[in-house]
C-alpha positions in Angstrom: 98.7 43.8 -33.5 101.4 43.3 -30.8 99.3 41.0 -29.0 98.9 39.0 -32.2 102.4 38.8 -32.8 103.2 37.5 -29.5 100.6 34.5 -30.3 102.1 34.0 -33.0 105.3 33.5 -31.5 103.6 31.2 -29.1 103.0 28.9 -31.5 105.6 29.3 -34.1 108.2 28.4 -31.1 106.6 25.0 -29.6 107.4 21.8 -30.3 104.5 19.9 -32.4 105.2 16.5 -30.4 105.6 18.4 -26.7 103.6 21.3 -27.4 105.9 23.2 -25.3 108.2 25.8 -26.2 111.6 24.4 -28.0 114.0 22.9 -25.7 118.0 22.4 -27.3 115.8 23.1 -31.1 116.8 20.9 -33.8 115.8 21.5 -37.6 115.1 18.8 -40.0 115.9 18.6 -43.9 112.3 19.7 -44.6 112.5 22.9 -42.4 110.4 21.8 -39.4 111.8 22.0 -35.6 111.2 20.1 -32.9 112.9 19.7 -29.2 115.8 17.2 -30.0 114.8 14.7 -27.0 111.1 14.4 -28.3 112.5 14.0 -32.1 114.9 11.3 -31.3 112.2 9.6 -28.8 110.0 9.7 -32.1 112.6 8.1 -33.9 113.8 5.3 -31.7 110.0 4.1 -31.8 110.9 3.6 -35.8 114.1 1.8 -35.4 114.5 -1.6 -37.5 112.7 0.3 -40.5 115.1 1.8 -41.9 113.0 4.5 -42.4 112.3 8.7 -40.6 109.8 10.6 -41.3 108.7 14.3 -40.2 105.9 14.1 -37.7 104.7 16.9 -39.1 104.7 16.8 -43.5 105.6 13.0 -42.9 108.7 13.5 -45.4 111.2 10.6 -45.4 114.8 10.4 -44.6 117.1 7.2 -45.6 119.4 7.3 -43.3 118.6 8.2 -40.2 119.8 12.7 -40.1 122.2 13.4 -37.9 120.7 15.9 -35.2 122.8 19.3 -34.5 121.2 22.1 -32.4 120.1 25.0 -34.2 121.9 27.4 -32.4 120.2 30.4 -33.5 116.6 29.3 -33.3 117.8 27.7 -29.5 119.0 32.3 -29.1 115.7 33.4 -30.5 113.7 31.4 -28.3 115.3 32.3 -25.3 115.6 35.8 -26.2 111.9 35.5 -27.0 111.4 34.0 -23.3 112.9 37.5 -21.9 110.2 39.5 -23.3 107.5 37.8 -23.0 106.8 34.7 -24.3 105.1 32.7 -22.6 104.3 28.6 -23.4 101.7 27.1 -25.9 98.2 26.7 -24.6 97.5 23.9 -22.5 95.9 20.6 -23.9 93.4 21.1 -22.0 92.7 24.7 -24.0 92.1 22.8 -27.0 88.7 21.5 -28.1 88.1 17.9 -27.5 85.2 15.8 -28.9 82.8 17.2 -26.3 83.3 20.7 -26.8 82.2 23.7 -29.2 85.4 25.0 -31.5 86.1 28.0 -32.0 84.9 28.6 -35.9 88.3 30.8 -36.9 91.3 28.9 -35.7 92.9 26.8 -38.2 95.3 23.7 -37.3 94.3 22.2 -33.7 91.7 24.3 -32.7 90.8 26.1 -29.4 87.9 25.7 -26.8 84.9 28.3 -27.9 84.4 30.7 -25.0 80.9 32.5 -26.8 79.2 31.8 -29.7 77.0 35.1 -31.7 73.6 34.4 -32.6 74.0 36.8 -35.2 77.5 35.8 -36.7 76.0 32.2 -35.6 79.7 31.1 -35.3 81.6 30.3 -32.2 85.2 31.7 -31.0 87.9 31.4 -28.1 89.0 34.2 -25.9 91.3 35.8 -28.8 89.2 35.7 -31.9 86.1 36.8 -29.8 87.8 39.9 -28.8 86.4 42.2 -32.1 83.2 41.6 -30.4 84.2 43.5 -27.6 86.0 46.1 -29.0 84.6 47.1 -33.1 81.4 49.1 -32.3 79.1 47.2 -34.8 79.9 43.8 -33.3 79.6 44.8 -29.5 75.6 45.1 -30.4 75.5 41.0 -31.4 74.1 38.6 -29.0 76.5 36.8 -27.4 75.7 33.4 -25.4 77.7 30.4 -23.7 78.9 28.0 -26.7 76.5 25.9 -28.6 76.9 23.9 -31.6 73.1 24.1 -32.2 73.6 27.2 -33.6 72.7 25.8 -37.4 69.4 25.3 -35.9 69.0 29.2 -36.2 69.0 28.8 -40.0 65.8 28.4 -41.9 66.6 25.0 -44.2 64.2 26.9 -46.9 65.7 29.9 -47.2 69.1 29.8 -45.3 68.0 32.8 -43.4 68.3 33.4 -39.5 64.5 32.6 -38.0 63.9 35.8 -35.8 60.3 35.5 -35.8 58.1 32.9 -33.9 54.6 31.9 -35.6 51.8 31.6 -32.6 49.4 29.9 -34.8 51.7 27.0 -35.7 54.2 27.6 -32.4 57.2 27.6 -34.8 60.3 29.6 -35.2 60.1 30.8 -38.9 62.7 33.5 -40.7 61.0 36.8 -42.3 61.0 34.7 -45.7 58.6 32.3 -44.3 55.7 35.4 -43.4 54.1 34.7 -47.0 53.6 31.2 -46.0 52.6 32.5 -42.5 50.6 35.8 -43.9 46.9 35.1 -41.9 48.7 33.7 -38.8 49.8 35.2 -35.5 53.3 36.3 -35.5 55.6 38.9 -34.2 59.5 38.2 -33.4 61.2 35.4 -31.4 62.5 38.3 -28.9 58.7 39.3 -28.4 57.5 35.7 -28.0 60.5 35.0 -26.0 59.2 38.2 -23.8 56.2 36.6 -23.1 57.2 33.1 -22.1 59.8 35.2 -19.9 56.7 36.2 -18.1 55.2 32.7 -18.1 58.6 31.7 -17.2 59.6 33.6 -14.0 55.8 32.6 -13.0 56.6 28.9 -13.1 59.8 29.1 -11.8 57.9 31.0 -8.8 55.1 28.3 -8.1 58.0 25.7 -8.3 59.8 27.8 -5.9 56.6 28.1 -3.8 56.4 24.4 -3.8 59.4 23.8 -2.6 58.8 26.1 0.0 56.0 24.2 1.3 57.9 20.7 0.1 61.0 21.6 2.4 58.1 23.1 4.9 56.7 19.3 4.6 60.0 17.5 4.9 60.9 19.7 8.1 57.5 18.3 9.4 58.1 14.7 9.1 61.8 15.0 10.4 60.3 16.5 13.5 57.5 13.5 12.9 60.3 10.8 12.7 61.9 12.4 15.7 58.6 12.0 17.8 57.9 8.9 16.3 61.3 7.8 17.6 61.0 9.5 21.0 57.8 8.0 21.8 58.4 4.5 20.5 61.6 4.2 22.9 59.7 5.7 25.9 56.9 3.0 25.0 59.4 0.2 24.9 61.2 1.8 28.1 57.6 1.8 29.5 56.5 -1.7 28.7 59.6 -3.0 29.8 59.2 -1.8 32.8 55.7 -3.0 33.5 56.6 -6.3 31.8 59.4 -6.3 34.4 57.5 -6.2 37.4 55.2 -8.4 35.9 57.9 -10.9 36.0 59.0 -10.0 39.4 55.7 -10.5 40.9 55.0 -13.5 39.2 58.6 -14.7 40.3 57.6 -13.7 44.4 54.3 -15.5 43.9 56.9 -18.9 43.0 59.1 -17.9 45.8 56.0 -18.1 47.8 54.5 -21.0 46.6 57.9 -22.9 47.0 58.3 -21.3 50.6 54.3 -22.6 51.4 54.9 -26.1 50.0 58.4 -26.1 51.7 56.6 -25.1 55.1 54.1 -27.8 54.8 56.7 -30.7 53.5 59.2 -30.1 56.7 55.9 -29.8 58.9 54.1 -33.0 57.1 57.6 -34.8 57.1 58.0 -34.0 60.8 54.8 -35.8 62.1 55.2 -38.9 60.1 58.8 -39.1 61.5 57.3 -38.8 64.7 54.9 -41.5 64.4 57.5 -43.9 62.6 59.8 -43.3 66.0 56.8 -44.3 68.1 56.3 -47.4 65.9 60.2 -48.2 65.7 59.9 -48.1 69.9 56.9 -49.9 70.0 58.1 -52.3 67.9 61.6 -53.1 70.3 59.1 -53.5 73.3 56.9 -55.7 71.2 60.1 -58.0 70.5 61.4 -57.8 74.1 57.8 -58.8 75.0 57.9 -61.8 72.4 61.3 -62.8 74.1 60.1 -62.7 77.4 56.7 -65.2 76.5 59.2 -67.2 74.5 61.0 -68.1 78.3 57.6 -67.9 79.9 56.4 -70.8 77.4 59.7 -72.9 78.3 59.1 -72.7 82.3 58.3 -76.3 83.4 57.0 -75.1 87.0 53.1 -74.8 86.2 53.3 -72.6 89.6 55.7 -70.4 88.5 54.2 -70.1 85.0 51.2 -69.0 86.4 52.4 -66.5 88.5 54.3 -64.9 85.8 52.2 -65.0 83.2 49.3 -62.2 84.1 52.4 -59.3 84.2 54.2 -61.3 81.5 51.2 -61.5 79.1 49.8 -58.1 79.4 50.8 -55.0 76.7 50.7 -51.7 76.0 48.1 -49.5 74.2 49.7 -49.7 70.5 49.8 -47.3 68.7 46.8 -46.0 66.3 48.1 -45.7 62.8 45.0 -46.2 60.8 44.8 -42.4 60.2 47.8 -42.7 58.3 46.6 -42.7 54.1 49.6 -43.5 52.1 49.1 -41.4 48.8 52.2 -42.0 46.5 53.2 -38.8 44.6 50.1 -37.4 45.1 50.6 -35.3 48.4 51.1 -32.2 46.1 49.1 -32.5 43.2 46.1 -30.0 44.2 49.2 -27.5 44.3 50.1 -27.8 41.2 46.6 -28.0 39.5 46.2 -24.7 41.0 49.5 -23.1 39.3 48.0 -24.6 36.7 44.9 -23.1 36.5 46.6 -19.5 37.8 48.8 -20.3 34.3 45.7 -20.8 31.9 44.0 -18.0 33.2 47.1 -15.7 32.6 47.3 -17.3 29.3 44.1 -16.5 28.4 44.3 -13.1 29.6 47.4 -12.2 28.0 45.8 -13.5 24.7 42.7 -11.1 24.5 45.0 -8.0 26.2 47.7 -9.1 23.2 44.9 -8.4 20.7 44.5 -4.5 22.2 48.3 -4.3 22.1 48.9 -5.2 18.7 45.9 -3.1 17.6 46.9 -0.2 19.5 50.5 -0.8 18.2 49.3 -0.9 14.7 46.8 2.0 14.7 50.3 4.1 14.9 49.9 5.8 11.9 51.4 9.1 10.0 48.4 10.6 8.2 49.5 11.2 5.0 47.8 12.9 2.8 47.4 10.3 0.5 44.3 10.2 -2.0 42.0 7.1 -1.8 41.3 5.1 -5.2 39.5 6.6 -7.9 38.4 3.3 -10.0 37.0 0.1 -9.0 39.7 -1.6 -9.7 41.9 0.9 -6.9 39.2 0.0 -4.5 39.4 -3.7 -5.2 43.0 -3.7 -4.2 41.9 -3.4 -0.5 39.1 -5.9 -0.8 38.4 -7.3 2.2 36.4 -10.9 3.1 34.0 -10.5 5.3 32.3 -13.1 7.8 29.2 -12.4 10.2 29.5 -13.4 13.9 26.8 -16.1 15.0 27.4 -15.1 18.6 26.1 -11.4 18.0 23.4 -12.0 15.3 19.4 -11.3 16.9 17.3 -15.0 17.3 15.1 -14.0 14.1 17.7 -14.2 11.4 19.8 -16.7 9.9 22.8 -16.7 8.4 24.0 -18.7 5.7 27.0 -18.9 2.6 29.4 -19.7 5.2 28.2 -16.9 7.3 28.5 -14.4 4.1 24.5 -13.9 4.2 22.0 -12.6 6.8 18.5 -13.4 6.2 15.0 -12.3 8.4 13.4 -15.4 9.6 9.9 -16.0 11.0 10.7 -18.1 14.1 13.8 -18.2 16.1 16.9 -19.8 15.2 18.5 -22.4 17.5 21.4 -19.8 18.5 22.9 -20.0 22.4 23.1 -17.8 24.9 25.6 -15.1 24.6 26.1 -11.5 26.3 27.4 -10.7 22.9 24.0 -11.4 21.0 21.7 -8.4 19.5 18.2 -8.9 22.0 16.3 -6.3 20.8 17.4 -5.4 17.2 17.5 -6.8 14.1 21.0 -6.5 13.6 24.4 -8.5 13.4 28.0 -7.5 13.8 31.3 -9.0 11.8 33.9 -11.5 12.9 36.4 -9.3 11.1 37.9 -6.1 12.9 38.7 -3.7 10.5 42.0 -1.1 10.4 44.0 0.5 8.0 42.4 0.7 4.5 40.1 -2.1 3.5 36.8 -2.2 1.1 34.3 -5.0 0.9 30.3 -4.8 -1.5 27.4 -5.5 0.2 24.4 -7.0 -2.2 20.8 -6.2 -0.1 17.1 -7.3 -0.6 15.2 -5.2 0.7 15.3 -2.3 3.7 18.7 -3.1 4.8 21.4 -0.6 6.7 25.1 -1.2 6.1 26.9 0.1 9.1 30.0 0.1 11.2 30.4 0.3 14.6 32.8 -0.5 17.8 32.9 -3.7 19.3 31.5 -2.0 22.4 28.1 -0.6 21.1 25.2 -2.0 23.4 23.4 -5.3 22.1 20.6 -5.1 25.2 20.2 -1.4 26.2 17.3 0.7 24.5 16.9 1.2 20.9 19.0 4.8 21.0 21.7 2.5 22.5 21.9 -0.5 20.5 20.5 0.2 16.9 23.3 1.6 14.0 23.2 4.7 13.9 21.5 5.9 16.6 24.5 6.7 19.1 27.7 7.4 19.1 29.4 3.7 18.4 28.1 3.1 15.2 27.7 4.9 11.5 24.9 3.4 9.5 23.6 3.6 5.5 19.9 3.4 5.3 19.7 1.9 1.5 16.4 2.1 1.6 15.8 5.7 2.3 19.2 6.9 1.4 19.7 8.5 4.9 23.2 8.3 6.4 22.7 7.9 10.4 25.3 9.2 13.4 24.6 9.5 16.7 20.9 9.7 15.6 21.3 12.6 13.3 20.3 12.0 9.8 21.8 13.1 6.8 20.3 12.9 3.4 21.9 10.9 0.5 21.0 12.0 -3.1 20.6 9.8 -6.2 18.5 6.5 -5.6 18.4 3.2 -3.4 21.3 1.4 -4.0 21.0 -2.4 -4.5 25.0 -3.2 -4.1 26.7 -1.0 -1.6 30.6 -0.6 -1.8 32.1 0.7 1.5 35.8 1.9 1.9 37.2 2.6 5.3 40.7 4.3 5.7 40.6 4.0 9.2 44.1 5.7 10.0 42.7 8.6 7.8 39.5 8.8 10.0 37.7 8.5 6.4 34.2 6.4 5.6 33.1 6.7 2.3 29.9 4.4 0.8 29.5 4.1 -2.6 26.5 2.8 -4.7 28.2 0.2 -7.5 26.9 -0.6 -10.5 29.1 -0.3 -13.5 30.5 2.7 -12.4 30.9 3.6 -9.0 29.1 6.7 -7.4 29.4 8.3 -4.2 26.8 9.1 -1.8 28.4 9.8 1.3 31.9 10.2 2.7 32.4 10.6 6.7 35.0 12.4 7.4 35.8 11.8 11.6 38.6 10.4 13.6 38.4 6.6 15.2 39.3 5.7 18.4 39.0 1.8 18.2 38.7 -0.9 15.3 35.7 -1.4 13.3 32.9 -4.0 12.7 31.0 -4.4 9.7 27.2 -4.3 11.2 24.0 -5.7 8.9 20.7 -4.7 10.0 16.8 -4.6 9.2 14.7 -1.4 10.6 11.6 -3.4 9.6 10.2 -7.1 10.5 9.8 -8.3 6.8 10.6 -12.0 6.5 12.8 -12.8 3.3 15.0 -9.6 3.2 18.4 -10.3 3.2 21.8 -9.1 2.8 25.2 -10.6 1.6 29.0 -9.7 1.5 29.8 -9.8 -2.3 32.8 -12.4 -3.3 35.6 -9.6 -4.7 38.2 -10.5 -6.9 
């Protein structure tokens, strides 16, 4: 009771504008008291009405009341102070829009700290302390606020629902049984029992899972940082060996520049020589013109005579019709040859750029990722497919834009070339294939669907070259459902297919052919890891002339 009265103070002694405890309290004409700064604040906001009113019972005073302290209430508050009385609550005590009320304060009320599922009301710290202290209350079941707590009440009988219907998995009060008679129930704290149970087991394979999730994540940070790690000491690699690449090729031009250098001061050297021996020739040619120009005037036939033979006579000249005047030409072999050296590089840095850019995007995290499930998933990965003229045997022609193989009976007018099939009936793909891609093959007839690496043989022996007889090559026999590797046969149930789907995941190391009609059906998944890109491979185990096969156009 002491405790109440001290609240009660609390609140009897605050200012309604402040909410603080009175400061200098004045007391108006209707009996209320407020701090005399906040009440003549409130009323200089009113000035030019003519009009005051009470903030509180909104009673009106014409004129404006003349403020005086109220020197007693100003003793008892401080008096009040000495033994303890503390200040209002704080606003932020009092419940806002947000929060649950407490269900007993009147006026402003405070912030609910519990609400009783058996009261089904809600109360702050003071009006929840019976609960804690009068025997019968201490047994109710106290939880964190909620104003759901109507929910509790059954809208037919406005009773609480304590029991929980199985049958109709609904929370019903005991009035409801009759209704309920031939059902399952027992009480919500049994039900609520079970689903404890269920509960705690949830929460632990959640738990487990994120186990194993933050097991997983750990993983592909340590993946990241080796991805990282190895990606710079492959740059830091290449760079290197694209650096001395560089170098060389730049002491190969400091050689060829030395070489052609050598040669020009040599080749310049002789001709300067020769021109000298012209240039000299050429001054004792003209002193030899001079001298038969005075010979020719002598007038003494005696003397001319006599002076003619040493006169007249000349020198061996010399022989300059081994020199071959070649304009801007001198050089030209020397740079056809760089030339060439450039195409070849070209060319070889061209089919090595293909292995580099393969190898770099075979990189790969294997995720465990599932493959499509509908035709429509597969179709996403469609790929076009085109056959390679240059690896296809003599005996079979290909056709639809080189979509379609077909067995011939005489040779076709293909050219050599070391690529070509000579003993099988087979052909191999333009197309290399990576990642994830799907393409339909359409067959007449015995026809194998196959992959296999560029480098499987095309003129060894028949364990070498044919699909699915060695190690290079994975082959379908549609005919006699048989899935062939490294000449080990597998059986495939259900019968010949006449449309063959084929999905590769090549990252994955997965090969799965399908047998497609209006639903998809698998008959054989491979389940290996690939060390180089794929070709699609078409062949024929038997010479029967019409049998074909063709890549299906996929939308």
């Amino acid at each position: 009771m002491e405790q109440k009265g001290v609240q009660l103070d609390r609140e009897t002694f605050s200012c309604s504008i402040c909410l603080d405890l009175l400061k200098d309290p004045v007391t108006l004409p209707c009996g209320h008291s407020y701090c005399m700064e906040c009440i003549k604040v409130h009323w200089d906001g009113q000035d030019g009405t003519g009009v005051y009113s009470c903030p509180q019972c909104m009673k009106r005073f014409i004129p404006r009341p003349v403020l005086d302290k109220n020197t007693m209430l100003a003793a008892l508050v401080e008096e009040l102070k000495k033994t303890g009385l503390q200040a209002a609550p704080a606003d932020h005590c009092y419940a806002g829009p947000e929060d649950v009320a407490c269900d007993v304060c009147t006026g402003r009320k405070l912030k609910a700290v519990k609400s009783c599922l058996v009261c089904l009301a809600s109360y702050c710290e003071k009006h929840l302390q019976p609960h804690y202290d009068v025997a019968p209350l201490k047994k109710h079941k106290l939880v964190n606020p909620s104003k759901k707590l109507q929910e509790n009440i059954c809208s037919l009988h406005d009773e609480v629902m304590k029991m929980f219907c199985r049958t109709d998995r609904q929370i019903i009060c005991y009035l409801c049984s009759d209704e309920h008679k031939d059902h399952d129930t027992v009480s919500a704290a049994a039900e609520r029992t079970e689903r404890q149970r269920e509960l705690e087991g949830s929460r632990g394979n959640v738990q487990q899972k994120i186990q194993d999730r933050q097991k997983d994540v750990k993983l592909f940070q340590q993946e990241v940082e080796d991805i990282n790690q190895s990606a710079e000491k492959t740059l830091e690699g290449s760079e290197k060996l694209f650096t001395q690449l560089m170098s060389l090729l730049q002491e190969r031009s400091r050689d060829v520049k030395q070489e052609v250098r050598s040669q020009q001061e040599t080749q310049v050297s002789r001709v300067k020589e020769l021109q000298e021996k012209l240039e000299q020739e050429i001054a004792e040619l003209k002193r030899k013109d001079a001298e038969l120009e005075q010979l020719s005037h002598t007038e003494d036939h005696n003397e001319f005579l006599h002076n003619y033979p040493s006169v007249s006579a000349l020198s061996e000249p010399t022989d300059s019709s081994s020199i071959h005047i070649r304009p801007l030409t001198y050089f030209q072999d020397v740079t056809a040859a760089v030339s060439e050296v450039r195409d070849k590089l070209q060319q070889v840095l061209d089919e090595e750029w293909k292995k580099i850019s393969v190898s770099v995007n075979e990189v790969d995290v294997l995720l465990s990722q599932p493959g499509p499930k509908t035709r429509a998933g597969f179709l996403r990965y469609s790929q076009e497919i085109t056959l390679d003229p240059n690896t296809a045997y003599r005996k079979m022609l290909l056709s639809d834009g080189n979509r379609k193989v077909t067995v011939m009976n005489q040779n076709q007018s293909y050219s050599d070339h070391p690529d070509r099939f000579s003993r099988c009936f087979q052909v191999l793909s333009r197309e290399s294939l990576t990642g994830r891609c799907y393409f339909e093959v359409e067959r007449r007839g015995r026809v194998e669907v196959a992959v296999a690496y560029k480098n499987i043989n095309r003129t060894g022996s028949v364990m070498e070259s044919v699909f699915g007889r060695n190690n290079k090559s994975w082959s379908l026999d549609c005919y006699n459902n048989s899935l062939w590797y490294n000449n080990i046969k597998t059986p495939v149930s259900g019968p010949p297919p006449s449309r063959v789907g084929v999905y590769l995941d090549h990252s994955a190391g997965t090969l799965s052919f399908y047998s497609v009609s209006e639903t998809m059906t698998l008959l054989h998944r491979v389940q290996t890891t690939f060390t180089q890109p794929l070709h699609v491979g078409l062949g024929f185990r038997l010479f029967i002339v019409g049998n074909s096969a063709e890549f299906c156009k996929l939308k």
